[in-house]
C-alpha positions in Angstrom: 253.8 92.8 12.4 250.5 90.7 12.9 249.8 90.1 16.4 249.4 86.1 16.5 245.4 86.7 17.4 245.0 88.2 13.4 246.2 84.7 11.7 243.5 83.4 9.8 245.1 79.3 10.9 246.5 80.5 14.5 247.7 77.2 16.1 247.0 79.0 19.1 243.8 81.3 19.2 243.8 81.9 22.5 247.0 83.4 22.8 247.6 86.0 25.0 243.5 86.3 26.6 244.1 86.0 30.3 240.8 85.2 32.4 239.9 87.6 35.5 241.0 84.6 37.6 244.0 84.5 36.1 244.4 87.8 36.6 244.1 87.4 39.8 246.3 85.1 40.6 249.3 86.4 38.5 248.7 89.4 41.2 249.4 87.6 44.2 252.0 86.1 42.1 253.9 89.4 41.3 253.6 90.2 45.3 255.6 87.1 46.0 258.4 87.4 43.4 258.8 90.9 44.7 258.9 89.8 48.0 261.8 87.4 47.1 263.4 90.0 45.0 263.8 92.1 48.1 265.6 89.2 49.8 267.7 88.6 46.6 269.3 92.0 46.8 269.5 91.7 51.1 271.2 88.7 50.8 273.2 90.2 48.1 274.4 93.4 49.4 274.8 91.4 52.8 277.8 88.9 50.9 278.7 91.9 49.2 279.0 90.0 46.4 280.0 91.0 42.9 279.4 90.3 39.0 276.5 91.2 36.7 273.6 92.0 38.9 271.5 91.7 35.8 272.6 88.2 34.5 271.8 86.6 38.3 268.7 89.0 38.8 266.7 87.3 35.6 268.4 83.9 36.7 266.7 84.0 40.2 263.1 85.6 39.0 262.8 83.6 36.0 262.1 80.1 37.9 259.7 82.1 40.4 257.8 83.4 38.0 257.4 80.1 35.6 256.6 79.0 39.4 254.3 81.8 40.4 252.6 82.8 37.7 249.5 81.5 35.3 250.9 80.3 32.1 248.3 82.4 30.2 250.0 85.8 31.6 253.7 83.6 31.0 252.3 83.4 27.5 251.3 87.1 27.1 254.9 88.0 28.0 255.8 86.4 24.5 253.6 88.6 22.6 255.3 91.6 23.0 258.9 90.3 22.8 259.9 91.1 18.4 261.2 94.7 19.5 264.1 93.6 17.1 262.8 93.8 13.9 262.2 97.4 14.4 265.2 98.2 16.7 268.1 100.2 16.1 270.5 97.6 14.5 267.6 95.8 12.2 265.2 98.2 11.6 265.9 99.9 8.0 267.0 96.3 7.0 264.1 94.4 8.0 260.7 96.6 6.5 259.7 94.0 5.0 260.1 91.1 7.8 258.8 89.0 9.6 257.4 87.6 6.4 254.3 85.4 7.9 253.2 81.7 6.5 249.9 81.1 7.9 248.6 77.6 6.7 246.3 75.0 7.8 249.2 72.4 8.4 251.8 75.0 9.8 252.5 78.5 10.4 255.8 80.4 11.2 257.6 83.5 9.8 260.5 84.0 7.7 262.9 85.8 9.9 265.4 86.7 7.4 266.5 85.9 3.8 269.4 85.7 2.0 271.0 89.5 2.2 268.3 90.2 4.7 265.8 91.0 1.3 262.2 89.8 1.0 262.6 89.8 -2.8 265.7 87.1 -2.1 264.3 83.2 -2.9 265.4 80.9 0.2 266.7 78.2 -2.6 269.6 80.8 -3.3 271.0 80.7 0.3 273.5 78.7 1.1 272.0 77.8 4.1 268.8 77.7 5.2 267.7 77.3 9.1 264.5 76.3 10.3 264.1 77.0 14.1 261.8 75.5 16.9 261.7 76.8 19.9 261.4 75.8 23.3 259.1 76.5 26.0 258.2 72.8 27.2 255.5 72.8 24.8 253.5 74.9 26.8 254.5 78.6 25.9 257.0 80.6 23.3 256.4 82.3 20.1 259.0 82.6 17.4 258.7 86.3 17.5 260.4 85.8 20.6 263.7 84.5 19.7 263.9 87.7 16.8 266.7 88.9 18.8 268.2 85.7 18.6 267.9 84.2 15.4 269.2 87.8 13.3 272.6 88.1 15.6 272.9 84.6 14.0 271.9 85.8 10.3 274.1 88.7 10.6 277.1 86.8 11.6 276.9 84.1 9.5 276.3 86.6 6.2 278.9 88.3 7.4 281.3 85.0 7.0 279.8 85.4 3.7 277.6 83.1 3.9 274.1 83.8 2.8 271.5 82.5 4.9 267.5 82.4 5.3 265.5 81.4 8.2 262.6 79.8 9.0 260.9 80.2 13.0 258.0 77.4 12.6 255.1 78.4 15.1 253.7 75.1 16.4 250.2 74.4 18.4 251.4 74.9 22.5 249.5 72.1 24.7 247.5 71.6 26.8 245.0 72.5 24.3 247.1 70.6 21.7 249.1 67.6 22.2 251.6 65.5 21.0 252.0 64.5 18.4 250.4 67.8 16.8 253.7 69.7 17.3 255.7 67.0 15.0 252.7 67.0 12.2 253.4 70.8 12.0 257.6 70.5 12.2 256.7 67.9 9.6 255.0 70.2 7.3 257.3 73.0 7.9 260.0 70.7 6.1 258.0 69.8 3.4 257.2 73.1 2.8 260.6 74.5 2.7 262.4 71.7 0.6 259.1 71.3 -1.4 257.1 74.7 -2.2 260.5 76.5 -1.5 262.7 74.5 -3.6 265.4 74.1 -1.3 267.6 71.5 -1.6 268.3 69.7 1.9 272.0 69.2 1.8 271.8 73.7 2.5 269.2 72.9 5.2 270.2 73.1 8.8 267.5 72.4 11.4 268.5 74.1 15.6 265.9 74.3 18.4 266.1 74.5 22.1 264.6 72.9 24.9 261.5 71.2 23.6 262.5 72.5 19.9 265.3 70.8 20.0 263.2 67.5 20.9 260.8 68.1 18.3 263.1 68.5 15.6 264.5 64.7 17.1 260.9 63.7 17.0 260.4 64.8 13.2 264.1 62.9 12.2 262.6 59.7 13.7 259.4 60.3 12.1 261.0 60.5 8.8 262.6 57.4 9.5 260.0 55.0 11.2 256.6 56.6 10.3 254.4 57.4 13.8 251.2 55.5 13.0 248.0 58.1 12.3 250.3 61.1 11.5 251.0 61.5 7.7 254.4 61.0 6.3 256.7 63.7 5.2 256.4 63.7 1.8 260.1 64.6 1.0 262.7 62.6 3.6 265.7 63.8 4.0 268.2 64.3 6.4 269.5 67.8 6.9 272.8 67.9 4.7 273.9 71.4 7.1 273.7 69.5 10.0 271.1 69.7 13.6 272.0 72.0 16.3 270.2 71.5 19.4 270.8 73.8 22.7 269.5 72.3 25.6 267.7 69.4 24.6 264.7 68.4 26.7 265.6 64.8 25.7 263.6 62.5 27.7 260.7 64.0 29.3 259.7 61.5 31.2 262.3 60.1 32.8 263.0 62.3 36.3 266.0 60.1 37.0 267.6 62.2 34.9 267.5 65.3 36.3 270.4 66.6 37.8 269.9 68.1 41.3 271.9 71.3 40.8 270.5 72.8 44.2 268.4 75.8 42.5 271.1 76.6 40.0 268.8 76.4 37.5 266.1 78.3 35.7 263.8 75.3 35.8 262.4 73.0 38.1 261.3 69.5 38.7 257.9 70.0 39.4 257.7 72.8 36.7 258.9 70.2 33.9 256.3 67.4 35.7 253.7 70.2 34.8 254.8 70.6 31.5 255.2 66.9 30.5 251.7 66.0 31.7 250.3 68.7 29.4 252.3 68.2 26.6 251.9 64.0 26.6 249.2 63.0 28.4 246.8 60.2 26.5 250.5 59.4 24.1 250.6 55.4 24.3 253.7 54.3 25.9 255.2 52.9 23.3 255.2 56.5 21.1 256.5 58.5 24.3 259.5 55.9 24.2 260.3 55.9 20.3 259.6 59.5 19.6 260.1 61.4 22.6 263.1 59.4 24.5 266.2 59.7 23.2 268.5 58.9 26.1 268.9 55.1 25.8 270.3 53.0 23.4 268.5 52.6 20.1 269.5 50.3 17.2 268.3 53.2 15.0 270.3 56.1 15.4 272.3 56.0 12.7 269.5 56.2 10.4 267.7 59.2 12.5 270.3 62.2 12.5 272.2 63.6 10.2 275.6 63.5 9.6 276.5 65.7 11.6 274.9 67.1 14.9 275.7 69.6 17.7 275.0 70.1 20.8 275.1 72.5 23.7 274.2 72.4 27.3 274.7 74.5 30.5 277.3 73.0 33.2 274.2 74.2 35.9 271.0 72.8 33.8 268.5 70.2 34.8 268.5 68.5 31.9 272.6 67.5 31.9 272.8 63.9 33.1 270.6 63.4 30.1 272.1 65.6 27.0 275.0 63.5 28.2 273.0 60.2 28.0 271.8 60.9 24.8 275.5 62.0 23.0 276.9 58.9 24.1 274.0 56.9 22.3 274.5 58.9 19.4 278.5 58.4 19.2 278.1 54.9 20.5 276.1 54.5 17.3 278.5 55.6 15.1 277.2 59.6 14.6 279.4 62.5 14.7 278.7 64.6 17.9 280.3 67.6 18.4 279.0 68.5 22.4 280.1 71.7 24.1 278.9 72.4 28.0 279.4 75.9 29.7 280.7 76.0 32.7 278.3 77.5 35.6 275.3 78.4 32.8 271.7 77.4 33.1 269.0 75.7 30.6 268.6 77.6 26.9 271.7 79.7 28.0 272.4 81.2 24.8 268.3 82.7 24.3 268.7 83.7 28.2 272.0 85.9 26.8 269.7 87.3 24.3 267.0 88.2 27.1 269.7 89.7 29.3 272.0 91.2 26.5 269.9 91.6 23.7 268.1 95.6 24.5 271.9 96.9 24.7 273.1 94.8 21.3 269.9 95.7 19.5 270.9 99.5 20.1 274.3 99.2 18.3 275.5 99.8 14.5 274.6 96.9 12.3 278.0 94.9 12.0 278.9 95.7 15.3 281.1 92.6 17.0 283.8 91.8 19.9 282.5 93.6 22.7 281.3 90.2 24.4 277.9 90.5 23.7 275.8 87.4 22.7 279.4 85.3 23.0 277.0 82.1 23.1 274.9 83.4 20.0 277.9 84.0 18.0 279.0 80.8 19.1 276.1 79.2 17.7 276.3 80.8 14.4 280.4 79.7 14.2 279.4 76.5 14.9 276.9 76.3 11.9 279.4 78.0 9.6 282.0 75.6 11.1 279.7 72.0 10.0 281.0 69.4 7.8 278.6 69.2 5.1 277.0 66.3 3.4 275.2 65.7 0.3 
């Protein structure tokens, strides 16, 4: 696989280069994560406390590192993060994957097609998934969620279902801003239900985090045109359904945000940081149609789909307003289905495939029911489970 420096369109060129002050500081960093790491395991051994010492290791470091470090080094983390597609379980499958779309207007990779074959057209599946990901707008590569999105493929072909998906990879701000990231989701659609031929009742659309508001942001875009960004040239709504996992649905509003005293992978000021890179210079009035979605609108019910999912983590930041925003959605007549996991953090289910994924990628394909990835698998049921619409 291409590193994302060698794409002739990179919506990120600088990807990955760290400075020497950077450097630098991503040092002192490291000293002081390691320095709370020791107290993690004192205060630890000191409750004598048990349960996965894994699961709660990442869960404390990952918020001191978002904290701590440069988000140029937070970015080079994601470059070396597609071990799937060569691992054990994938490997002899997926020689021919990720299949890369590099493009002016978009780029992304095909993670999978239908049977898990290259020569397989994505107009045969019977579903097709495009995934954003998350990252606050600031960081993530689809690459990274590999581990991810092919537990999904494999268990939803194994329903038999044949599926094909799509991981767009969109320009990360500061250096690019909205609403660059929804011209690129926008072209990413057109291209797969144009150029692909792929009829949108089979299309299903899931992101997490800021990919999960992106995709909302491209649904009301389709509906009410943003002035100065062109218009999808094929509007539709997805006829498989939306399924977003932690959706950063307001990112402006701090009112919001839960105070879950720490229990969470993110914080306040680390989503302040994020939001003024990802918005700043957006008039008022497109931050509130396109990028809040936790107040009543008189538009809903020509925005999303007929059917939408949604997951959240009993522990997250962001629950006060997933919750905001299914109640404006039901309230305007759409099917919600919203499930919330008790005692879980923010993007749970790509956290479980950080934590989880290195021992599932080591089994036999086809291998199931030994816990692993429960949230993943939930995921893909829920996708299989979707009334659809024509």
């Amino acid at each position: 696989m291409s590193p994302p420096n060698r794409l002739k369109y990179d919506p990120n060129p600088h990807f990955g280069h760290v400075s020497n002050l950077d450097k630098a500081l991503a040092f002192v960093g490291y000293v002081v994560v390691a320095v709370q790491a020791v107290f993690f395991f004192l205060v630890r051994f000191l409750r004598s406390k048990s349960g996965p010492l894994r699961k709660e290791l990442v869960y404390f470091l990952v918020p001191k590192f978002i904290h701590w470090l440069p988000t140029s080094v937070i970015r080079r983390g994601s470059v070396r993060s597609a071990r799937a597609f060569t691992s054990h379980r994938y490997g002899d499958r997926l020689a021919a994957f990720p299949e890369v779309i590099d493009r002016p207007e978009f780029s992304g990779i095909w993670v999978t097609k239908p049977g898990f074959t290259r020569a397989s057209k994505p107009r045969d599946a019977d579903v097709v998934l495009i995934y954003v990901h998350g990252g606050g707008y600031v960081t993530g590569l689809p690459e990274q969620y590999a581990c991810m999105l092919l537990r999904m493929a494999e268990r939803i072909e194994a329903k038999g279902q044949r599926v094909a998906i799509f991981a767009l990879r969109y320009s990360l701000a500061p250096e690019r801003r909205f609403p660059t990231q929804l011209l690129q989701a926008a072209a990413c659609w057109d291209y797969v239900v144009g150029e692909m031929g792929v009829l949108p009742e089979r299309v299903a659309l899931s992101g997490d985090s800021a990919g999960a508001s992106i995709i909302l942001s491209m649904l009301v875009h389709m509906s009410h045109p943003l002035v100065g960004v062109e218009r999808v040239k094929r509007p539709a709504r997805p006829g498989r359904g939306i399924f977003l996992q932690s959706p950063w649905v307001n990112p402006v509003d701090e009112t919001g945000y839960d105070d879950n005293q720490g229990a969470d992978v993110i914080s306040v000021a680390t989503l302040r940081a994020w939001t003024v890179a990802a918005v700043t210079g957006v008039e008022d009035g497109d931050v509130e149609r396109y990028l809040e979605f936790t107040g009543p609108r008189d538009d809903w019910h020509d925005i999303l789909p007929a059917y939408t999912w949604v997951s959240a983590g009993g522990n997250e930041r962001f629950l006060r307003n997933i919750t905001r925003f299914v109640e404006a959605a039901r309230k305007a007549g759409k099917r919600v289905d919203y499930e919330v996991r008790k005692g879980e953090v923010h993007v749970w289910q790509f956290m479980e495939s950080v934590i989880e994924g290195n021992q599932a990628m080591e089994q036999e394909f086809g291998t199931f029911g030994d816990g692993l990835m429960s949230g993943i698998d939930g995921l893909a049921k829920a996708i299989l489970d979707a009334p659809r619409s024509k």
